[in-house]
Structure formats: structure tokens, C-alpha cells
N, C-alpha and C positions, 0 to 999 in steps of 0.2 A: 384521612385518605392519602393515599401514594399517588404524589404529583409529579409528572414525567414533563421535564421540559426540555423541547427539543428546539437547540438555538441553530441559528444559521451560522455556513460555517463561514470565518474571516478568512480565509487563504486563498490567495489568487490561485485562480485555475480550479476551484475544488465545488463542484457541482452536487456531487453526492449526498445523500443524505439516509439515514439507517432506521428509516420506521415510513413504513407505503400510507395513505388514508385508510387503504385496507387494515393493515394493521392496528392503525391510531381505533379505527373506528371497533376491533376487537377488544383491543383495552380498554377501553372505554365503557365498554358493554360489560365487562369484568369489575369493573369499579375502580380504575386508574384514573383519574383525573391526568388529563392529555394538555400540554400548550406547547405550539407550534408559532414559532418566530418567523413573521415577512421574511425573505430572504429576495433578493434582487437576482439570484445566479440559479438555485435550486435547481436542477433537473424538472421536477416533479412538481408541477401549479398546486400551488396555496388553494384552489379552490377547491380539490379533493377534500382537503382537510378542514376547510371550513364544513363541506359535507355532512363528512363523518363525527360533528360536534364535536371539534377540538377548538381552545380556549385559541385566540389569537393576539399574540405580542408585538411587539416593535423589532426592528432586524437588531440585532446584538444588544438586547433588554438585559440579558442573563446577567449578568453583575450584581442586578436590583432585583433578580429574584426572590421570592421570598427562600428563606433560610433551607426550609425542613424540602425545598424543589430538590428533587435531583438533576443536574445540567445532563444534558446529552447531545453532542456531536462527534465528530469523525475523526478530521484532523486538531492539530494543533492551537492551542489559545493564543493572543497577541502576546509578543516578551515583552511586555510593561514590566515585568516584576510583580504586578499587585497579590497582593495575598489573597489565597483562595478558601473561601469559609462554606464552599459548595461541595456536596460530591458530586464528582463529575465521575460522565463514563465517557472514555474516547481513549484514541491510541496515544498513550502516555510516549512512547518511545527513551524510556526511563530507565529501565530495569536491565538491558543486556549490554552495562560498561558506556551508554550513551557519553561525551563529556558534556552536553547541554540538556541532560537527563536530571542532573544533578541540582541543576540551577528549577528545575517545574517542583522537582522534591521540597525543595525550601519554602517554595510561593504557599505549598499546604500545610509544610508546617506553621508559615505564618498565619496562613488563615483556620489552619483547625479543620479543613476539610481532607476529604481522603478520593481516590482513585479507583475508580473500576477498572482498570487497564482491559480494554478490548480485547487486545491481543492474548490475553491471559485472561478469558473466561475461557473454562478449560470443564468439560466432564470429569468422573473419577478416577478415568482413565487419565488425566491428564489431555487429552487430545481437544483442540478450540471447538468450541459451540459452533462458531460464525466466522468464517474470514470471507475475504475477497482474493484470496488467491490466485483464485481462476481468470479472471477479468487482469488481475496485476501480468500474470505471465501471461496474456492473451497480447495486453497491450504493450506491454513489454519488448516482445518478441519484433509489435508492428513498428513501434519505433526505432527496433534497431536494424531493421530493416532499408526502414527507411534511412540509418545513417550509415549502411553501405548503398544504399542507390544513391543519396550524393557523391561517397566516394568515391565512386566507380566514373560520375561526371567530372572530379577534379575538383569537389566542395566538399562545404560540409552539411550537417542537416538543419534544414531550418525550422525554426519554428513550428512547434504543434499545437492543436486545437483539438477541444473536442468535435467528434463527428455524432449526428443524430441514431447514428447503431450501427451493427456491426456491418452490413453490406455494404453500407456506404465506405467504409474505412477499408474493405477488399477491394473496392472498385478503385479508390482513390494507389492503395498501395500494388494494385495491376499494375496501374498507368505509367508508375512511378519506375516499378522494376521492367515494364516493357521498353520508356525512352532508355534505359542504360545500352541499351542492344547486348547485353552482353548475358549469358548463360545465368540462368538460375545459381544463387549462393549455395556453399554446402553450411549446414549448423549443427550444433554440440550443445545440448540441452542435460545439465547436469539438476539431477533433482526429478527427475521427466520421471517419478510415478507417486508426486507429490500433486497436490492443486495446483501448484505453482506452477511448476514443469509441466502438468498437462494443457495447461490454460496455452503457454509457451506453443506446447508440439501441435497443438492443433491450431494454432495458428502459421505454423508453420509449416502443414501439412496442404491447408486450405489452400498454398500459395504455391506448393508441386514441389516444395526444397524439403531438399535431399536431410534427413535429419538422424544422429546418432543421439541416443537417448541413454542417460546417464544415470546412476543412483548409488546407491550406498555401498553395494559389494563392489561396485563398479570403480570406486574410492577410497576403498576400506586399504589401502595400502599406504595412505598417508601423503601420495608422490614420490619426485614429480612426475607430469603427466604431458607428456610433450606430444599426445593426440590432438588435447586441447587447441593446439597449435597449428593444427593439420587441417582444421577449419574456418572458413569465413569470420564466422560467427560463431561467439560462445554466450548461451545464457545461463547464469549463472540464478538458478532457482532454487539454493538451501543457505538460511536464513543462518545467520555467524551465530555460533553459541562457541565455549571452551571445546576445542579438540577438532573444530573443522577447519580438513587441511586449506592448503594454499593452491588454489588453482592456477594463476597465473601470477608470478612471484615478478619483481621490476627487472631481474633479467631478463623475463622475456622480452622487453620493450628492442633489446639491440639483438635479440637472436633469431636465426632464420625460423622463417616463419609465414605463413597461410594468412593466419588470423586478420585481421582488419577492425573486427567489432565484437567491441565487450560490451552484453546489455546484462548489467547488474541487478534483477530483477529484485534481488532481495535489499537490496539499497543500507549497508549498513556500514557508510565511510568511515565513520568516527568512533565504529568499535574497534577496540581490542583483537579483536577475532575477524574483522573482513578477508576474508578470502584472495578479495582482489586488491591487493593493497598495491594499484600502480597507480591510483586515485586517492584523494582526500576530499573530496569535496561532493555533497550530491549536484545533482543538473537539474535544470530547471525546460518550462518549457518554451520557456525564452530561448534558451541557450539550452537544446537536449541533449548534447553530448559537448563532452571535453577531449583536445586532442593530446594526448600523452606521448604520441611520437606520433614525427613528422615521417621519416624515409625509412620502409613504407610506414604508411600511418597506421594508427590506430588511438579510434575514437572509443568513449566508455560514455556507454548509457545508464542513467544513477538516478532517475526520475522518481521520488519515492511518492507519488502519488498517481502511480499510471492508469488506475482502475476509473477515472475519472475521466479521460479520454472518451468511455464509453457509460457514461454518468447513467442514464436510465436501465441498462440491462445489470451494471453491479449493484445499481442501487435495489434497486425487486431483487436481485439472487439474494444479498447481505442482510436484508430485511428479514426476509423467509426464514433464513436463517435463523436469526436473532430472537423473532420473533416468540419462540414458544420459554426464552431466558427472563425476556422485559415482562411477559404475563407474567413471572415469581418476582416482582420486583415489592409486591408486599409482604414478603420475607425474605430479610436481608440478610439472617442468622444462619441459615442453612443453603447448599447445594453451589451454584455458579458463583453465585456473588461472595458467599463467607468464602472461599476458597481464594477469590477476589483480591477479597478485602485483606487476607493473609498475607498474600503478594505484597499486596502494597505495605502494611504494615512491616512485612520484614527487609525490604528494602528503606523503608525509613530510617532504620535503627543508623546512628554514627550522623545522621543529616542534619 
């Protein structure tokens, strides 16, 4: 029997989780053997899933799972180093030039296990099964928002949390742009007919700012792009692969200029390829932006887990998603996962 163990995730701040009771209890019914790990942070009560007869573990068991489990969570596993003899399915953050990509690569060759990389279940098409996209560039947008409403007081942005859903997080970021007294922001949303970008513009729609919406033909000239410049805000929603240009290069940091706030939706520091290379570092939501110049400023938002801001609505979208991928999870040879499982294999070779 194909046993699906879904561990709780270790990463502060990270609520989310990628399989509902609803779904646990459809696998189940399919002949998936289901276990779901305590978790203390979850979004989504443990007692659903007790419900739906799914097995129940200890919070971060998965280690001691049996062998032939497949691990399932979201974000990232602790860097202990330990070799991994599981396959896991979660976002590897591995495969597009990462330099700490390199180092998860090794933990499975020592262990002999292998990778579903999330981000890389992909149709025949190539295009992903499941993302969160939409919720990334939803919250994205909010928090960069919010770190021009500091700016505009003479701070910077503080400390985020997640909000119980999305009305709350509108009301909260009203409040926020109404004490500024000062006019609605303009923004530049490049990517805006991607998930990404939508999630972005309509968040930035719901709040009356003025939004220029960017894409492919819109870039197809390589730079530079000194529009970029001419607004508040730029979110910055297509994800670094080989050949994507430079949207704001470190000159802009001394050159005249609008701009104020970089929210780097696609959060990709330590590639090769970041777009925004006036940053190196992601942000946390301790510290949600970094200030890369003081006069005038400009702050970059790098949060590479913002879909978790709003834990219950991405967690039911991403599930939904996913869900009709995890039902083929007893065969592993063909369709989502051997295409998967390719990825990761070819990205091993030289590791």
C-alpha cells in the first residue's frame, strides 16, 4: 500500500500545509494509506484528519519513518546535514543555480533517497500541477505595501504575522495606508498575467492603487527599463531562470528615481539569474525588508514564504490543486512524478 506521510513543517513562521482532511479522507478512500504528524502551528486542526482516518504521528516523527513512506511537506527540512533515505515531496529549492541547493543534493545522495521537487511537478506541457502563486503575489504585494506605509512615517516595516484571512489583512493594511495621510502609492507589477502577478495586481487593485501591469512583450527587449523607476513600488513576479533580464540593476540604487519599494515576489537571492541583484539576502518576517539605500530609501522585500501570511486560504487553493497528483501516487513510473523523478535525477549527476 502507498503510504503518504504528511510531516509538520519545521520552519518558523510556516503554517501551511498541502493535503485538507478533505483530501486525506479521498486518499484514503482510494487505498492510500494517510499519516499526518501533530503539528503545534498548522493552520488546519488535527481533528479534521483524525476524522477522515488518517494514521496520527508525533510532530517531526518523519526521520523514523518507515522506509518505503513517502515524506510530504512544503517548506524546507532542518540543515543538520543528515542523510535522507526518504523520498520526500516539497519545494527543494535546488535545481535553478541555488548555492545552498547543492548542499540538500548530497543529504540524498547520502541517504539513497530522491526528490519530488513541488515546484517541478509539471503536465506534458511542462506547466506546474499546483502552485501557490496567487496567495505569494497576493501577500507579497501586502507586505510591500506595508513597507512603504512605514516609509512614508520615516520607518521601516515591522514585523509580520499571519492574519486569519484575507479581510482581515485589507482592513489591517486600510488603516495602515490611511495614518500615512499621504496619497495612494503608484505600482509596477511585472509578471501581472502570470499567478504570480495576478495574485500581486489584485491585491493591489482591492486597495484603489494605481497599477501598471507588466509581462513578457513588455520585457522582451532585454532593458533597461527606467519605468520601473517611475513607480512606488515594483513587484517583481517572474521567477529567475537563464535569459531574465535585469529589472533594477545596483545603479539604480544612486539614480533619480520614484521607486521606494522592491517586493521581490519571486524571492530568488542566490541565483545566478535574480533580476534584482541589489539584494543578496532573503528577509524574514522578523525583519521583512532590507534597506539597500538610505537617501532616498529603498527597502526590498524577499520573504520567500509569504503565502503563509494567509495559511488557511493558500492552504485549501494548493491542496485542490495537488490533490488529483497525490491520488497517482501508486504509480510512480509514469505522468507527474517520473517526469519528477527525472528532474531530480538529472540534476544529481556531478553531485
Amino acid at each position: 500500500m502507498t503510504h503518504l506521510w504528511v510531516r509538520a513543517e519545521q520552519r518558523p513562521n510556516e503554517e501551511r500545509v498541502g493535503l485538507t482532511p478533505e483530501g486525506a479522507a479521498k486518499l484514503i478512500a482510494s487505498g492510500i494509506q494517510v499519516t499526518v504528524e501533530k503539528s503545534s502551528v498548522r493552520a488546519i486542526p488535527l481533528e479534521g484528519y483524525c476524522d477522515a482516518g488518517c494514521t496520527i504521528a508525533a510532530e517531526n516523527a518523519w526521520p523514523d519513518a518507515p522506509l518505503d513512506a513517502i515524506i510530504f511537506g512544503l517548506k524546507e527540512l532542518p540543515e543538520d546535514g543528515s542523510p535522507l533515505p526518504h523520498r520526500h515531496i516539497m519545494f527543494g529549492h535546488a535545481f535553478k543555480g541555488q548555492h545552498s541547493g547543492r548542499a540538500l543534493l548530497k543529504r540524498f545522495k547520502a541517504g539513497g533517497g530522491s526528490l519530488y521537487d513541488l515546484e517541478y511537478l509539471v503536465d506534458p506541457d511542462g506547466r506546474r500541477v499546483a502552485a501557490f502563486g496567487y496567495w505569494a503575489g497576493y501577500a507579497g504585494a501586502a507586505v510591500s505595501l506595508k513597507a512603504w506605509a512605514a516609509q512614508q512615517r520615516g520607518g521601516i516595516c515591522p514585523p509580520v504575522g499571519t492574519y486569519p484571512g484575507r479581510d482581515a489583512l485589507l482592513a489591517d493594511l486600510a488603516r495602515e495606508v490611511t495614518d500615512t495621510g499621504k496619497p495612494n502609492p503608484t505600482a509596477i507589477v511585472i509578471g501581472a498575467l502570470g499567478r504570480v502577478g495576478s495574485g500581486a495586481a489584485d491585491l493591489c487593485e482591492a486597495m484603489g492603487i494605481t497599477t501598471t501591469r507588466w509581462d513578457m512583450d513588455e520585457t522582451a527587449s532585454g532593458g533597461p527599463f527606467p519605468e520601473i523607476l517611475q513607480h512606488d513600488i515594483f513587484l517583481n513576479c517572474i521567477f529567475a531562470r537563464p535569459g531574465t533580464p535585469v529589472f533594477v540593476p545596483r545603479s539604480a540604487l544612486t539614480a533619480e528615481r520614484q521607486l521606494g519599494v522592491i517586493g521581490d515576489v519571486a524571492c530568488d537571492p542566490d541565483s545566478d539569474y535574480n533580476p534584482v541583484p541589489v539584494y543578496s539576502q532573503a528577509t524574514s518576517w522578523a525583519a521583512p525588508v532590507t534597506r539597500v539605500h538610505d537617501t532616498p530609501p529603498l527597502d526590498v522585500m524577499a520573504i520567500d514564504n509569504l503565502p503563509s501570511l494567509l495559511p488557511v486560504e493558500s492552504s485549501i487553493d494548493y491542496a485542490e490543486q495537488l490533490l488529483p497528483s497525490l491520488a497517482t501516487l501508486d504509480n510512480l513510473d509514469t505522468g507527474v512524478w517520473a517526469r519528477a523523478e527525472a528532474t531530480f535525477k538529472e540534476h544529481m549527476k556531478g553531485i
